[in-house]
Structures are given as structure tokens and as C-alpha cells.
C-alpha positions in Angstrom: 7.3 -59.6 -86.9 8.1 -62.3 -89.6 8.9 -66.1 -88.5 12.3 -65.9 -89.7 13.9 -63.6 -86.9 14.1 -60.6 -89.1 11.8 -57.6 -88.1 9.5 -56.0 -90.2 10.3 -52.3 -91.5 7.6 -51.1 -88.7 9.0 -52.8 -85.9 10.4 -50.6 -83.2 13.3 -51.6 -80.6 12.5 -50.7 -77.1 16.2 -50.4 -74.8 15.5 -50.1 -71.5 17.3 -47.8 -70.0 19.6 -49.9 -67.1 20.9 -51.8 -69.9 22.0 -48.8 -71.9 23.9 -47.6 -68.7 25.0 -51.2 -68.1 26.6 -50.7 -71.7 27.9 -47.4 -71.4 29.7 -47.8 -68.3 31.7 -50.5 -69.7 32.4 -48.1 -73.1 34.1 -45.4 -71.8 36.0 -47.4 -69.2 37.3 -49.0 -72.1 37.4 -45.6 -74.3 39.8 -44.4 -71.8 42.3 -46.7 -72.5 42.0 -46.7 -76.7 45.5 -45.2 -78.1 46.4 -44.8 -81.3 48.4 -48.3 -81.8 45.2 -50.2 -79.7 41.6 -49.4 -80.7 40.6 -51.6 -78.5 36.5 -52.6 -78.9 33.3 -52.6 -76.3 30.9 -55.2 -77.1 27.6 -57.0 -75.1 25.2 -58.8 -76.4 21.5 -58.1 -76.2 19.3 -60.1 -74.3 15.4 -59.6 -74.6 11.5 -60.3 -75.7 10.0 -60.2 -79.1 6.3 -58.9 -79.5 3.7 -58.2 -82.5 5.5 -55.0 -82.9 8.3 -54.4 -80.8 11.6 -55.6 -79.6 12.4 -55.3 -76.1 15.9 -55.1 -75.2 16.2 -55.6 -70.9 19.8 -56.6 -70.6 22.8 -56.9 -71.8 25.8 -59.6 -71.0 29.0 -59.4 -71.1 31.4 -62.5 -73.4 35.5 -62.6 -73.7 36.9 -61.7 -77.3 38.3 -64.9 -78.9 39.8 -62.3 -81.4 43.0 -63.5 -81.1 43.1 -67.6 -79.6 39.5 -69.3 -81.7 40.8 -71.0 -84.7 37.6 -70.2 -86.4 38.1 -65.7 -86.0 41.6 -66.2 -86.6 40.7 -67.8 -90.3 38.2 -65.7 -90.7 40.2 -62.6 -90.0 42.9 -64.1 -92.2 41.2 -65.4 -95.2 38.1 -63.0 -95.4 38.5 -59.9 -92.9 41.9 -58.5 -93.9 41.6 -59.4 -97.6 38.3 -57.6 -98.0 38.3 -54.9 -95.4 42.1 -53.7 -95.5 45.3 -54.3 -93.0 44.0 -52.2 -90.8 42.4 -55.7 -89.2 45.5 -57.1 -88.8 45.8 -55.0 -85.7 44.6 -57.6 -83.1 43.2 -54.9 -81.3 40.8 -53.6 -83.5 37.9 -56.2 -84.2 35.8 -58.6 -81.6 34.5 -62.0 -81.9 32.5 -63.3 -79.0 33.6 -66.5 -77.3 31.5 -69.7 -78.4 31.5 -70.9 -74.3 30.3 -67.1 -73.2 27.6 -67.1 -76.2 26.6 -70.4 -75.0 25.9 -69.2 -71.6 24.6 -66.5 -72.8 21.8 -68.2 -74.4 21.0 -70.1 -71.4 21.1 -67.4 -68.9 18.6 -65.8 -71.9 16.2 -68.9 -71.6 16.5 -69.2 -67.8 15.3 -65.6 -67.7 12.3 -66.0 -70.1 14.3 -63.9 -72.6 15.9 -64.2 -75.9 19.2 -63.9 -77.3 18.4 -60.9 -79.8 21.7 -59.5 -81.1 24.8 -57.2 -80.0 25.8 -53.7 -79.3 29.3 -52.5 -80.2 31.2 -49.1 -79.8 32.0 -46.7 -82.3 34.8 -43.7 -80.9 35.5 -40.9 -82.7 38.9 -42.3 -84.6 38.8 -39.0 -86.8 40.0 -37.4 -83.2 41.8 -40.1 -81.0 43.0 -42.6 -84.2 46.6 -42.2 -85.4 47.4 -39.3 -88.2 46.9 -41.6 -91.5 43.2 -42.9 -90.2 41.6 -40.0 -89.0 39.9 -39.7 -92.5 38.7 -42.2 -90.4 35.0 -41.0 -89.7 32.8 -43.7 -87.3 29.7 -42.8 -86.3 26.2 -44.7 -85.0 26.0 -46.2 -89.2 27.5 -49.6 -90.0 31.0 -49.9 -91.5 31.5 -52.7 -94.2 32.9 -55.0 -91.7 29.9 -54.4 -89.3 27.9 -55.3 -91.9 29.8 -58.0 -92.9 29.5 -59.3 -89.3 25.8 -58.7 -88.8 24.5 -60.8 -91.8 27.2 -63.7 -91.1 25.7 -63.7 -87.3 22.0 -63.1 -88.7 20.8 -61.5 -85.8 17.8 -59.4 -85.6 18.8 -56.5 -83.7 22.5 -54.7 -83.9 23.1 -51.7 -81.9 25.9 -49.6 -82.4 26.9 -47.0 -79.9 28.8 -44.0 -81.1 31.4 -42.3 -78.4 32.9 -39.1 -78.3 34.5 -36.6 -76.1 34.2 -33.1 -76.0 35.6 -30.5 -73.3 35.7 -33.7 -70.7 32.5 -34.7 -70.7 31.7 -38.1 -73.3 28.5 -38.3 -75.5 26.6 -40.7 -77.3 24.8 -41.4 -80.0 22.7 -45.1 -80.7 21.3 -46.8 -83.8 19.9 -49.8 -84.3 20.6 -51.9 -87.7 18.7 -55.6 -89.2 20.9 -57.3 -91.4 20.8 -58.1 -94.7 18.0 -60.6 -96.1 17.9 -62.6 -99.4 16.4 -60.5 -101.9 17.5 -56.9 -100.4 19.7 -54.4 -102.6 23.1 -55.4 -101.3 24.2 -51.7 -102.0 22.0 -51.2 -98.9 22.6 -54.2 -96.9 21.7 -53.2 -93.6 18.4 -51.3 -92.6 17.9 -49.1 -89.9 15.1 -49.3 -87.3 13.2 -47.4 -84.9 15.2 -47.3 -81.3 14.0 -45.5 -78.1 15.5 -46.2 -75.0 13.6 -45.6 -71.7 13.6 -43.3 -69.3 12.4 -44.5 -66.6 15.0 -45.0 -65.1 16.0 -41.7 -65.1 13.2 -39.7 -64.0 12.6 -39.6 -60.5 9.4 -39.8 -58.5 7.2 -37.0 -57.9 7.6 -35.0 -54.6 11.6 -36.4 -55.2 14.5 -34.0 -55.3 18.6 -34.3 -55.8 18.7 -31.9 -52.9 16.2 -29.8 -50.9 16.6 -27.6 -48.1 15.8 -28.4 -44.2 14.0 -26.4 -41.7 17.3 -24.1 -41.7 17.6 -23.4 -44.9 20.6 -25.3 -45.3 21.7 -27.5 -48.2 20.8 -31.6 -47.7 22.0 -33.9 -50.3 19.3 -36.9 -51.0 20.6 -40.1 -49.5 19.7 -42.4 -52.5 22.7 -39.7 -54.4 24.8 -40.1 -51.4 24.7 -44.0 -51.0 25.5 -44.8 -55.1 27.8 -42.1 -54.9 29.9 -44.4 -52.5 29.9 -46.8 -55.9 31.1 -44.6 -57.9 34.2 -43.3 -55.6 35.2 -47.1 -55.8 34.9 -47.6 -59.4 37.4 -44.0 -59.9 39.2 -45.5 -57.2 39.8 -49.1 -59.0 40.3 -47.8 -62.8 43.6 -45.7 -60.6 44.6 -49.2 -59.5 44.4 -46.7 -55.7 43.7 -48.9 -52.6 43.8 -46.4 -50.2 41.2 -44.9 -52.0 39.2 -47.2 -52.7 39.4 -48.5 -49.0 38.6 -45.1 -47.7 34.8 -45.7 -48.8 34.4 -48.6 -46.4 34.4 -48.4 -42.1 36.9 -48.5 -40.9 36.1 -51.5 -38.8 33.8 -53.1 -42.0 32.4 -56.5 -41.7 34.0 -57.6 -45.5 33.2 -61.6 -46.6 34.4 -62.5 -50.3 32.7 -64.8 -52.5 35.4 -67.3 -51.0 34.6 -66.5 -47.4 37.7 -64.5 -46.9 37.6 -61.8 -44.1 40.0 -58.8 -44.4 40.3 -57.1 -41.1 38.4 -53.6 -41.9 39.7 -51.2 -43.9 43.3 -51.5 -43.4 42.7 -55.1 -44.9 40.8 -54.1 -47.6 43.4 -51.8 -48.8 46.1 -54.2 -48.4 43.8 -57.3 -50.6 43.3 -54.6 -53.6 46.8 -53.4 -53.2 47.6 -56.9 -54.3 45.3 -57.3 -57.0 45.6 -53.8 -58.3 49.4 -54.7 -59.1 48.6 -58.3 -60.2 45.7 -60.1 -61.6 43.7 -56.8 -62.3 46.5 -54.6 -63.2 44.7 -52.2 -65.2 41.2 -53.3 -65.7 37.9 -51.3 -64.4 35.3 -51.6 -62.4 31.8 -51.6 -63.5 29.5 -51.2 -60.4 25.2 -50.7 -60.9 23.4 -50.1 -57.6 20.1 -51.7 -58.2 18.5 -51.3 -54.9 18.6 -49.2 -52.0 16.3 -50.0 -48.7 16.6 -47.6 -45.6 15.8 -49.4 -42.6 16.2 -46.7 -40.5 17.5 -42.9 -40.8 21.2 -43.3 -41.5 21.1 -46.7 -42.2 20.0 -48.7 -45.8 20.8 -52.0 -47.5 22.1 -52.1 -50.8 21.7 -54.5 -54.1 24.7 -54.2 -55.8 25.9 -55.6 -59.4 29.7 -55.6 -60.8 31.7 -56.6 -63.3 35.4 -56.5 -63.8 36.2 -55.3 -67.3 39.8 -56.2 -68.4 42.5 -53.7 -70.2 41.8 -55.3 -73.2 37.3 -54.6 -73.0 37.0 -58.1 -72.2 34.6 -59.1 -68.7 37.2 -60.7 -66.1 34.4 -61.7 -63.7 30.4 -60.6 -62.6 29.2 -60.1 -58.9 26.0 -59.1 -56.7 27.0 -57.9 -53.5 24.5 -56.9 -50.5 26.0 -54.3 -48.2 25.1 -52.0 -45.2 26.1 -48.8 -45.3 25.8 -46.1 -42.3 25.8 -42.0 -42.4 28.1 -40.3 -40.0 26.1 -37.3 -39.0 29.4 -35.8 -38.0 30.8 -35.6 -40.8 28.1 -35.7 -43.2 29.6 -39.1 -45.0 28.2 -42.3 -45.7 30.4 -45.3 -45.5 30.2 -49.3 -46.2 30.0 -51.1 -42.4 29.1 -54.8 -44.0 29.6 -55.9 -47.4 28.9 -59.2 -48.8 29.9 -60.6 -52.3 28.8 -63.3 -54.4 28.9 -64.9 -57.6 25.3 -65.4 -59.3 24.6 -68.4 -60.4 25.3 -69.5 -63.9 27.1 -65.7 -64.6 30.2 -66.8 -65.9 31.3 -70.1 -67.7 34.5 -70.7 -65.7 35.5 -69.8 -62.1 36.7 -66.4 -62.1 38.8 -64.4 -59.9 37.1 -62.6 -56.8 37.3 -58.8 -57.9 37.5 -58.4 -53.8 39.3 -61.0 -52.3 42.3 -60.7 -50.4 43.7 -63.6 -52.5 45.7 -63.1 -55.9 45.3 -65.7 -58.6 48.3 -66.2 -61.0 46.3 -68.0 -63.8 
């Protein structure tokens, strides 16, 4: 690795894999709300470690898009943008710049971590499919438009990933690359260089003697209860991006033990439902939820603790708020189902620059 930020042709980027999903989740929330009048944009920024020959990317955080209110993106999309890279970025959907306050605290949170501030990942969708009829000549993929690369050698960041999204038959796929910006003395018909990503899969595989599902002494069918407890997650996410409190509700006791990050305490399930209902038609009309379980700890048979991680991603791709939440969840051996019996949320410290709304509380902001 050279002094100046910029890594050598051999270096290799090393993703780990939780920060990938941490990405992805938030992409094709966002993917399933692109039309062909709002192409609306994913972006994170990479947070990591820098070796002899290797960059580590661990995380990745979440800033607003200033797109549309920093005086400094709306000359720049006026002046240079537009007038080099077509009318197309007068669409005040299409194109991101990150919020100097979120960048700000992203570099801290980075240095009160022990990490770095390394560079950005971005979305790519297949506009040849979803786009309008007169861009679908269109053609994105995991390489760097002119305006990407206009963007990484005006931010000069080492490491750029873009993240290519497509759908196919209803399931989504992906594709990654990883780009360095251009350097003084490089052939500006090539201004960006590619380098070496692998992303790791350790979080994927699963330990030895460890199966999805396995059979008991009966020969029947049992589901692993790892699956079954972060499947409870995933029925509230698909329950939020509905804007369905019932639903969402449903995956909680139905006398739950609920505290907000403001000490508010719906009564069970029927006030759970009721809180969302409120802020699914208000303050988080249409946004998604992005929910990581990072630890599960049975204490018992039936019984676990759970580390939980959110964020609220707004219609337009921009974070509304982050939380960690520790919750208990029980298995009914009746009828087979896990359910949330205590759930407690809370803001970590120093994870967003301004207060933010609770993303469950039964209180509804207006501003």
C-alpha cells in the first residue's frame, strides 16, 4: 500500500460478509420502490482497516442524501453534473451526495471503532429492464459510469464498490466490483482501476454437525431454532415495507413486555399494532425496515435472547433512524411458533447525528 491512500495494483479488498448483507438488505428495499420517473439510489459508506496487502472492509453506515437541500451538490449538479453527464441528472432522484454532518459522524464512529473511513458502495439496477422506454439503451452493470467516476476521483477514496442488482423470475441477484480512482499520471481514457474483491463467507457457512433441519427420534421434520427465531425478523421487516400492523404485531406475545427507546410501554400486542398503525400512516409512511439478528443465546429449551440491529430506510433510500434492540423470545410447543415476549429498544451511542424518530414507539413525530 502506498502512503497516499491509493492501493497498489496487488492489493486485494476483503468485504466481510455481514456488511455485504447489511448493504443488500437496504438495496432491494429500495429497488422495490425504483419506477421509471424515480431511480431512486442505495448508498453506504465503507468503514474498515488497511494492511500491507489488503483492505478490510467490516461495516458499512448508513448517511442522508443532501442531493437535493446542500448548496455545495446542488452547484455541483448544476454547473458540472448536468452539463457534462446529460439531463438525465436533473432528475432529483437519480444521483446521491452524502451529508457533510452523517460523513462527519461517520468518521468518528470509524475512529471510535479502530477503523477507517475507506470509501462507498452504491447500487447499480438493471435500467435496461425497469428504466423508462428511451433509457433502456441504458445498460448498468458492476463497471463505473462517467459520473461514478467523476465522483470517485473528486472524493479520492481508496476503495469504491458498486453493487449491480437485478431481478429475474422473482428472485434478485448481484453482482460486486471494486474500483480505485484515478491518480495523477494514469491514462484518463482508463480513469478508474479495478481491484481484487472477495467477500467472506463465513458468515454463511454453518458449523459442522449444524443443519437447517434434521429429523427427531420419529422421523419427523424439526426446523433449527436459530432459522426459526431470525425468521421472526424477517416477518416484521415484510410486515413494515406493507406499512401492515396487524402483521407485524402478530410476531410479538400477545401479552409482550415492549419498552421504546423513550420508555414508552404499549400494552402487548394489541398496543403494538395500534403504535405502528400510527406510524405506518405518518412519519414512516412508506419506508422499510432493515433488521440484522447478530446474536442468538438459548438459555433454556424454548427460550433465547436476541441481539438485534435496525435501521429505518426512508422512501427516498435515505436512513431515518438506527437501533439495537435485546429481546426474549419463547416457542409455543403447541403450535410450533416462536414469538417475541420482551423486547427492548435503544439508540447506540453516537449512531445518528440528530435525534431521530423511534422506529417503535407508540408516539408519532410530525417534524
Amino acid at each position: 500500500m502506498r502512503s497516499s491512500g491509493h492501493p497498489d495494483a496487488s492489493a486485494v479488498v476483503l468485504m466481510d460478509g455481514g456488511a455485504l448483507s447489511s448493504f443488500l438488505d437496504a438495496a432491494i428495499a429500495v429497488y422495490g420502490r425504483i419506477t421509471p420517473k424515480h431511480p431512486l439510489p442505495c448508498f453506504a459508506l465503507l468503514l474498515g482497516s488497511v494492511d500491507a496487502d489488503a483492505i478490510h472492509i467490516k461495516d458499512v453506515t448508513f448517511a442522508r442524501n443532501a442531493r437535493t437541500r446542500d448548496p455545495v451538490a446542488l452547484r455541483e449538479f448544476t454547473d458540472t453534473i448536468v452539463p457534462r453527464y446529460g439531463t438525465a441528472y436533473e432528475n432529483e432522484s437519480r444521483g446521491w451526495w452524502a451529508d457533510s454532518h452523517d460523513l462527519l459522524c461517520a468518521a468518528r464512529e470509524a475512529e471510535r471503532r479502530g477503523l477507517e473511513l475507506l470509501g462507498s458502495i452504491h447500487m447499480h439496477p438493471d435500467w435496461h429492464r425497469i428504466g423508462p422506454p428511451h433509457e433502456r439503451s441504458m445498460i448498468l452493470g458492476a463497471h463505473p459510469t462517467p459520473m461514478d467516476t467523476h465522483m470517485f476521483t473528486s472524493t479520492g477514496w481508496p476503495v469504491n464498490i458498486i453493487c449491480y442488482v437485478e431481478r429475474h423470475g422473482g428472485a434478485m441477484y448481484h453482482k460486486l466490483a471494486a474500483w480505485a480512482p484515478f491518480e495523477p499520471g494514469q491514462d484518463r481514457h482508463f480513469p478508474c482501476r479495478e481491484l481484487s474483491l472477495r467477500v467472506s463467507t463465513a458468515r454463511h457457512v454453518r458449523p459442522a454437525g449444524r443443519s437447517c433441519r434434521s429429523a427427531d427420534a420419529g422421523g419427523s421434520v424439526m426446523t433449527d431454532p436459530d432459522e426459526s427465531v431470525t425468521q421472526l425478523w424477517t416477518a416484521l421487516s415484510e410486515a413494515w415495507a406493507r406499512g401492515d400492523a396487524h402483521d407485524f404485531a402478530a410476531n410479538f406475545h400477545p401479552q409482550c413486555d415492549f419498552t421504546s427507546v423513550r420508555g414508552d410501554k404499549p400494552e402487548g400486542r394489541a398496543g403494538i399494532a395500534d403504535s405502528h398503525a400510527k406510524l405506518f400512516a405518518g412519519v414512516y409512511r412508506g419506508s422499510s425496515l432493515d433488521a440484522h439478528v447478530r446474536r442468538i443465546r438459548h438459555l433454556s429449551p424454548g427460550i433465547a435472547t436476541v441481539d438485534v440491529e435496525s435501521s429505518v430506510i426512508g422512501p427516498d433510500g435515505s436512513p431515518l433512524a438506527h437501533t439495537h434492540a435485546l429481546a426474549v423470545v419463547q416457542h409455543d410447543t403447541e403450535t410450533d411458533r416462536w414469538s417475541i415476549t420482551s423486547f427492548h429498544n435503544m439508540v447506540p451511542v453516537g449512531s445518528r447525528p440528530h435525534p431521530q424518530p423511534d422506529p417503535l414507539s407508540p408516539e408519532e413525530r410530525t417534524s
